[in-house]
C-alpha positions, 0 to 999 in steps of 0.5 A, a space after each residue: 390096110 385100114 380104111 381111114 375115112 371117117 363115118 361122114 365120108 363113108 356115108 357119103 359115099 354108100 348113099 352116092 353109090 345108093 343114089 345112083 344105083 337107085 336111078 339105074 333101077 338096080 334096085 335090089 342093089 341100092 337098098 342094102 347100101 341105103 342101109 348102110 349110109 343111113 347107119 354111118 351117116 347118123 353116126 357121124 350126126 351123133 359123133 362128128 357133126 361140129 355144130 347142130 345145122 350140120 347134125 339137123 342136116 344129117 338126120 334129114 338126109 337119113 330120113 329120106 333115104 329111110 323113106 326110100 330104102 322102105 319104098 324099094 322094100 316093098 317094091 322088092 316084096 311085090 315083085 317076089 309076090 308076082 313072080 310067085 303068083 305067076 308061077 306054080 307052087 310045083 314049079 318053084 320047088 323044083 327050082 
């Protein structure tokens, strides 16, 4: 069966679960669905937005969870970078 909803609820629902695995520190987790909400949300700001507030609204909304997808990115990149200087480069070949 087809999913109906439209990009707007899609986006709403991706950042909803992006939020809150967010808040649970899952971030590993929350950044792919950021990018995804991002994606559907700025669809629905250039195809189902009814009036320009809405589409305004939208953008922001998509640019903050930009903001914090790059953040998580590069918290993810400093917590490989530690483990990697914690362990020694033997020990994670063999991994």
């Amino acid at each position: 069966m087809a999913d109906t909803r439209s990009a707007l609820q899609k986006g709403i629902a991706f950042a909803n679960e992006a939020t809150a695995k967010d808040k649970d520190g899952e971030l590993a987790e929350a950044l792919p669905l950021y990018e995804r909400a991002i994606d559907y949300l700025l669809h629905a700001s250039k195809y189902e937005a009814p009036d320009p507030k809405v589409k305004t609204t939208l953008r922001d909304k998509c640019a903050s969870y930009l903001t914090r997808a790059e953040k998580i990115k590069k918290l993810l990149n400093e917590k490989k970078t530690k483990v990697i200087n914690i362990f020694p480069v033997e020990f994670i070949e063999c991994l």
